[in-house]
C-alpha positions in Angstrom: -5.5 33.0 8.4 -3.2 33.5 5.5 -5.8 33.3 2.7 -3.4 32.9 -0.2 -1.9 29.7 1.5 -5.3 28.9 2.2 -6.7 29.3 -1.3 -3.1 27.0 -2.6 -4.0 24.5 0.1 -7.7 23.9 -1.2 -6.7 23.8 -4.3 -3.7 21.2 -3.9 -6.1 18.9 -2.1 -8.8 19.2 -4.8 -6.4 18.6 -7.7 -4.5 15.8 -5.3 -7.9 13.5 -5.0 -8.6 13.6 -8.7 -5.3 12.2 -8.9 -6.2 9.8 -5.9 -9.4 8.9 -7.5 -7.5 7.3 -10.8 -5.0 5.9 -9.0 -7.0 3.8 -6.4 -11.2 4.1 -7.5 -10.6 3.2 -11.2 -7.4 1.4 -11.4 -9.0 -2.0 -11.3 -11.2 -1.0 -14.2 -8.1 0.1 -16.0 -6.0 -2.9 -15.6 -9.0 -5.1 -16.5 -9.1 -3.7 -19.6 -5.5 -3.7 -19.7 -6.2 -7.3 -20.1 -5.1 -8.6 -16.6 -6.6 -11.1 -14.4 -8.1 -10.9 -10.7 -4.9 -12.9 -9.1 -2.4 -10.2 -11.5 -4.5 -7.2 -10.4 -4.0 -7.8 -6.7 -0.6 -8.8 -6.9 0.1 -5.6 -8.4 -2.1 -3.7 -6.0 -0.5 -5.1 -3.4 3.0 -4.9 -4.6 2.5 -1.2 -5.0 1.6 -0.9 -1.1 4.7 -2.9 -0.3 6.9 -0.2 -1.6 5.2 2.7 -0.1 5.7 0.5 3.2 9.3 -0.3 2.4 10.3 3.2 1.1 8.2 6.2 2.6 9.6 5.7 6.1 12.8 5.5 4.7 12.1 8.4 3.3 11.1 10.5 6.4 13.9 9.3 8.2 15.7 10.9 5.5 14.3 14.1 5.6 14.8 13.9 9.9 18.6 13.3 9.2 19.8 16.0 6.2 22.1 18.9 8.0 20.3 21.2 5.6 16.6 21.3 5.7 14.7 19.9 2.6 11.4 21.4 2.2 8.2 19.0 2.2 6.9 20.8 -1.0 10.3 19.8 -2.9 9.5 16.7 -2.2 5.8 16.0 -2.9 7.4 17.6 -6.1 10.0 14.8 -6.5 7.3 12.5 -6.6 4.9 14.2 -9.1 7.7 14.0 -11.7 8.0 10.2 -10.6 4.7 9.6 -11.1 4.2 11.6 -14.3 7.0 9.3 -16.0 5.3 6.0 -13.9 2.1 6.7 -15.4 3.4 7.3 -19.3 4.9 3.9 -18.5 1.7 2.0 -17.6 -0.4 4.0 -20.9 2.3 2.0 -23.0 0.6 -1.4 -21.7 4.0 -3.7 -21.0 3.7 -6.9 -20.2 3.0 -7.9 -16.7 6.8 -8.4 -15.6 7.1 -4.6 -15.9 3.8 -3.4 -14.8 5.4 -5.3 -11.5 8.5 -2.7 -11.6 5.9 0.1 -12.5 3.7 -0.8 -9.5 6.7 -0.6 -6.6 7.6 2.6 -8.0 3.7 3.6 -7.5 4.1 3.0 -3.8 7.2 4.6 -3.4 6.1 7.4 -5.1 2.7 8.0 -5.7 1.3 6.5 -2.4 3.7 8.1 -0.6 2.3 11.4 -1.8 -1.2 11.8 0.3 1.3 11.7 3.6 3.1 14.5 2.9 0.2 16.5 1.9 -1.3 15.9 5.0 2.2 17.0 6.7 2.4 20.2 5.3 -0.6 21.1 7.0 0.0 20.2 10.4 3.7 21.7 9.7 2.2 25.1 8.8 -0.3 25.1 11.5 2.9 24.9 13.6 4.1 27.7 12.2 1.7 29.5 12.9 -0.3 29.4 9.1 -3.4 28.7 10.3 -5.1 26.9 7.4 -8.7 24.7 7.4 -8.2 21.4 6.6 -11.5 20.1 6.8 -12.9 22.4 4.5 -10.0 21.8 2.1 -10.3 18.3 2.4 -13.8 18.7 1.6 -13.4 20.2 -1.4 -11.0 16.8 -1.8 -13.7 15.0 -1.1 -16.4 17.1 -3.9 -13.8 16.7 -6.6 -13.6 13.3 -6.4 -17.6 13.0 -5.9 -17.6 15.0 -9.3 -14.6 13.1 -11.1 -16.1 9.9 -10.2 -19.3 10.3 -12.1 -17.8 11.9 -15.0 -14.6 9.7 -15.1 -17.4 6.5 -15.0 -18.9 7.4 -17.9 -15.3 7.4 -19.9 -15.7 4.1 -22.5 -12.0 3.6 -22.7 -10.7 3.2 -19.4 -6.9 3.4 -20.2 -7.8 7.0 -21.1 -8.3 7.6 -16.9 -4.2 7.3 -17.6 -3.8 10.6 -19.7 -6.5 12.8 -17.4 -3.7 11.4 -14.4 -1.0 12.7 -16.4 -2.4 16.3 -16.5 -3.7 16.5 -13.1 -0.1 15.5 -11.8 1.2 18.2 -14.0 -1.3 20.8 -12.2 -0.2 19.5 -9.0 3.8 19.8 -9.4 3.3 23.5 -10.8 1.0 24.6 -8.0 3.1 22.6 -5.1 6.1 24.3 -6.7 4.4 27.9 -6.1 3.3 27.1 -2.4 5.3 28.5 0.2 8.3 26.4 1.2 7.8 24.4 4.9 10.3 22.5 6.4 10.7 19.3 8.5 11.4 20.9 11.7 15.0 19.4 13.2 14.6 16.6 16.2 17.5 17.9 18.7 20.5 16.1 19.6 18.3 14.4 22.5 16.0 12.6 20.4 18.1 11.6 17.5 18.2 8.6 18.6 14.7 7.8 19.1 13.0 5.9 16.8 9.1 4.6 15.8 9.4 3.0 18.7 9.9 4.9 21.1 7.6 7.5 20.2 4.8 4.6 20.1 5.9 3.9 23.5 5.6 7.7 24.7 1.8 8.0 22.6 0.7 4.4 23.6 -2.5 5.2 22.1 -1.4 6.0 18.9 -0.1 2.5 18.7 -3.7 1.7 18.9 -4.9 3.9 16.0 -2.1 2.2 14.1 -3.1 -1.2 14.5 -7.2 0.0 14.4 -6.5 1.4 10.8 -4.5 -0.9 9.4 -7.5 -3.8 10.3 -10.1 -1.4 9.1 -8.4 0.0 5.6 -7.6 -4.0 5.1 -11.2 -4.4 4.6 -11.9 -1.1 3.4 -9.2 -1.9 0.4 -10.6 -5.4 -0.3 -14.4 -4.3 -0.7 -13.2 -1.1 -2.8 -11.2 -2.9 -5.0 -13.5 -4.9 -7.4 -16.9 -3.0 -5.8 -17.3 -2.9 -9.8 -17.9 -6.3 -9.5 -20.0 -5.8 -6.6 -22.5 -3.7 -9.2 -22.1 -6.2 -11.8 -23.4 -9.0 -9.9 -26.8 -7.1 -9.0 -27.0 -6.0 -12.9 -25.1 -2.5 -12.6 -22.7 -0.6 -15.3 -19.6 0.9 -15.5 -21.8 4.0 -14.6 -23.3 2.9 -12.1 -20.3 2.1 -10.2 -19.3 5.6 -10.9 -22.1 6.8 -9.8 -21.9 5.0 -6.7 -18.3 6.5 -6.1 -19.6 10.1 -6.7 -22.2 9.7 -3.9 -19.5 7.8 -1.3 -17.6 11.0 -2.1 -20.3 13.3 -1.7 -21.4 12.5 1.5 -17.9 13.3 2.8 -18.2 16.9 2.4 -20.9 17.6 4.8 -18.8 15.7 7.5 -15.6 18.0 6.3 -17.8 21.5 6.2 -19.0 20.8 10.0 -16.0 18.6 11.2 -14.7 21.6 13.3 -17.6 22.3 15.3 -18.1 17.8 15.7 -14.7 18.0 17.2 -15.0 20.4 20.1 -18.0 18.7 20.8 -17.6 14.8 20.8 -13.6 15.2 20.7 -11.4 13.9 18.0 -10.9 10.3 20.1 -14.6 9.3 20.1 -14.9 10.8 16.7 -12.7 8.3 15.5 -14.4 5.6 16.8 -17.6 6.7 15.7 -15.3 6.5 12.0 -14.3 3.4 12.5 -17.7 1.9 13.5 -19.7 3.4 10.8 -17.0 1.9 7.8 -17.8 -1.3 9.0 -21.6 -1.1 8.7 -21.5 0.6 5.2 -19.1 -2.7 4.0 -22.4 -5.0 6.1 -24.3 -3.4 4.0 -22.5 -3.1 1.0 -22.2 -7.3 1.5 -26.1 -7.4 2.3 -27.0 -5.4 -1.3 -29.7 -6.9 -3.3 -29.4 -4.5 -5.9 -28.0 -1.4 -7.3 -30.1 1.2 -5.5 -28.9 -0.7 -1.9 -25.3 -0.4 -3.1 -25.6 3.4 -3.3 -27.4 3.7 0.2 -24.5 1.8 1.6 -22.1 4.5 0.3 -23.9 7.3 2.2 -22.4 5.8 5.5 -19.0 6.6 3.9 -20.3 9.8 5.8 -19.9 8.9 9.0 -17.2 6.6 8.6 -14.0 7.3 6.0 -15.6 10.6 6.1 -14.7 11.4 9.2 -11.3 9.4 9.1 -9.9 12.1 6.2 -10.6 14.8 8.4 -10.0 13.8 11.6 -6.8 11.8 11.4 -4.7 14.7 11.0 -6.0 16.4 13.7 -5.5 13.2 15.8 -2.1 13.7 15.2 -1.9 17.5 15.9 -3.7 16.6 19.2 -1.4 14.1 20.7 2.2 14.7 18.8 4.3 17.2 19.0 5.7 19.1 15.9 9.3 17.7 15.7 7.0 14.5 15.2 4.4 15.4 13.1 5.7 14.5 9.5 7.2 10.8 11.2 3.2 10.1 13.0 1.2 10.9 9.6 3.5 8.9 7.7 3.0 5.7 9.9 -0.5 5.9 9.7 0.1 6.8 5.7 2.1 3.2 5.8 -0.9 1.7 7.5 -3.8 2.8 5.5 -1.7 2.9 2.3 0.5 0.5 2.7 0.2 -2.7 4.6 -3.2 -2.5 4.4 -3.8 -1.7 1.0 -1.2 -4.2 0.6 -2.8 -7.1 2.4 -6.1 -6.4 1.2 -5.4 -5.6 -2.5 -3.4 -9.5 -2.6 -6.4 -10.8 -0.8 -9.0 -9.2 -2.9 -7.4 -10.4 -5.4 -6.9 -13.8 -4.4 -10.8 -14.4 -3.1 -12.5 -13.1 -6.2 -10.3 -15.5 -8.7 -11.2 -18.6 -5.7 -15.0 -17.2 -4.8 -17.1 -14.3 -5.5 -17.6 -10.8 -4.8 -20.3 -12.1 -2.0 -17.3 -14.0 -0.2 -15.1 -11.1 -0.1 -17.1 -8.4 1.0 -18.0 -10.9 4.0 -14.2 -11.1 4.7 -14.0 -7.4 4.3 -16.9 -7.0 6.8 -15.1 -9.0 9.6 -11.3 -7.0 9.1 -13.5 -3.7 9.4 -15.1 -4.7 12.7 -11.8 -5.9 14.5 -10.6 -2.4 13.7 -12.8 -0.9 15.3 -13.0 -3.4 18.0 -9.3 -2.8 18.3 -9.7 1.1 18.5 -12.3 0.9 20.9 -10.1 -1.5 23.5 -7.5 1.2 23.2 -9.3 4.3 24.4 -10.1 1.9 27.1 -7.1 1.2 28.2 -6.1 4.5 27.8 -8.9 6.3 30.5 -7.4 3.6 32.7 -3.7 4.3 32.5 -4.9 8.1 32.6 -7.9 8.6 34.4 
């Protein structure tokens, strides 16, 4: 193990989901007292996840096509400065005609980041630089525990804006020092192959498309205004951090151990034991009575998202090859950031300025279940085809 790229590696993924956990946990918060309304919010939540749909496959299929190998950490770095200028842009406060333009550039950029992150692990693990993910995307998974309770307890939300703009600027220095890794070159042969086809090849990751997509649809519509979910039983801004701390928290267990869970149970079941488990904590996030309930609920983010950050990288270093790598983790990028963050940011929206918070996370309950229900028809199909 090469413990400097190691060391970079946690690092980048600790600074990467404080920047994650403004960008997706407290931008509803931010926008509210931006002065927007539900229907504007998610219309520029979803908006945002359109571009990282349109653009970040676009962008891969870029990287697959240059005669001279870009390196993924040039890149991410491309879209740190994006997102720097993006996010000096939205502390202004325009009106909500350019807060539209702001929020596609978001998705190309700023969603399109986590992807690539991901990739340059499974590219230097393919390389031979072994490096442990799950523990660095544990120590994710603490710093956005910790940043959550801290950043809850911030009076002024659009402040949330300037912490963002110095975490991005620790990120582009550190993914600047890391050493270079490149998209390795598909061959003549396979030029022409395209999502498609590999989907054809990996039938099964088809399925994990399709199951994620479902489940991050209602994943994204109970996260969105789960604020409102602790106002309606008599909770604070606090409390909701709070709250987002301890769904944090409780992923770093599942990160520490996630190694020794995968030799055992194998990374197919675990995922289905991921996708299961996020649609009982949104039950019981829907079932909540009061405060103290909604913070039980976000212990099963253990066993379900939990298990998701970790393990859906290694799906894909278990079933796709290297040349790849970077196109598979983008996809399912596109899915969980994209069109379902997409989808369920405009319906979020939508349901809370028609109903209630009650309504939505019922909606949310039932888009959770098919994806597992989806995932779990898959792996069926799959013994049968390969017995």
């Amino acid at each position: 193990m090469n413990r400097k790229l190691q060391f970079e590696y946690n690092v980048l993924q600790t600074l990467y989901w404080l920047v994650n956990l403004c960008t997706t946990a407290f931008i509803v918060p931010i926008l509210q007292d931006q002065g927007f309304s539900s229907v504007q919010i998610g219309t520029l939540l979803g908006i945002r996840a359109l571009g990282n749909v349109v653009f970040q496959p676009y962008l891969v299929r870029l990287l697959e096509r240059q005669h001279k190998p870009v390196a993924i950490n040039h890149l991410i770095a491309g879209l740190l400065v994006c997102s720097l200028v993006l996010t000096a842009l939205q502390w202004v406060n325009p009106p909500f005609v350019i807060m539209f333009l702001i929020f596609i550039s978001y998705g190309v950029c700023t969603f399109g980041i986590s992807s690539f992150i991901d990739a340059l692990y499974v590219l230097y693990d393919h390389q031979g630089h072994h490096i442990a993910y799950p523990f660095a995307r544990g120590l994710g998974s603490l710093s956005f525990s910790v940043g959550a309770y801290f950043f809850g307890m911030i009076a002024s939300m659009p402040l949330i804006l300037v912490l963002q703009m110095v975490l991005i600027c620790l990120l582009l220095v550190l993914v600047l020092k890391m050493q270079p890794v490149y998209q390795q070159h598909i061959q003549d042969v396979h030029t022409k192959s395209n999502n498609k086809d590999m989907l054809k090849q990996y039938p099964l990751l088809l399925y994990f498309l399709v199951a994620t997509a479902l489940a991050f649809i209602g994943k994204e519509m109970s996260g969105n205004f789960l604020i409102d979910a602790y106002k309606s039983v008599g909770g604070t801004t606090s409390d909701y951090g709070l709250g987002i701390s301890i769904m944090a928290f409780v992923e770093l267990p599942v990160a520490i151990f996630f190694t020794r869970f995968m030799k055992r149970v194998g990374i197919v079941r675990l995922m289905l034991i991921s996708f299961f488990f996020s649609s009982v904590r949104i039950l019981l996030l829907w079932l909540a009575p009061n405060v103290i309930w909604l913070h039980l609920a976000q212990v099963f983010q253990m066993l379900g998202a939990g298990l998701f950050w970790s393990g859906n990288v290694q799906f894909v270093r278990t079933i796709i090859p290297a040349n790849y790598a970077v196109r598979a983790q983008t996809l399912i990028g596109v899915c969980y950031l994209g069109i379902a963050s997409g989808l369920g940011s405009v319906l979020s929206g939508w349901i809370m300025q028609q109903s209630d918070i009650h309504i939505l996370l019922e909606v949310s309950y039932i888009f959770s279940l098919l994806g597992a229900c989806v995932l779990f028809i898959g792996t069926r199909i799959q013994k049968q085809n390969n017995p």
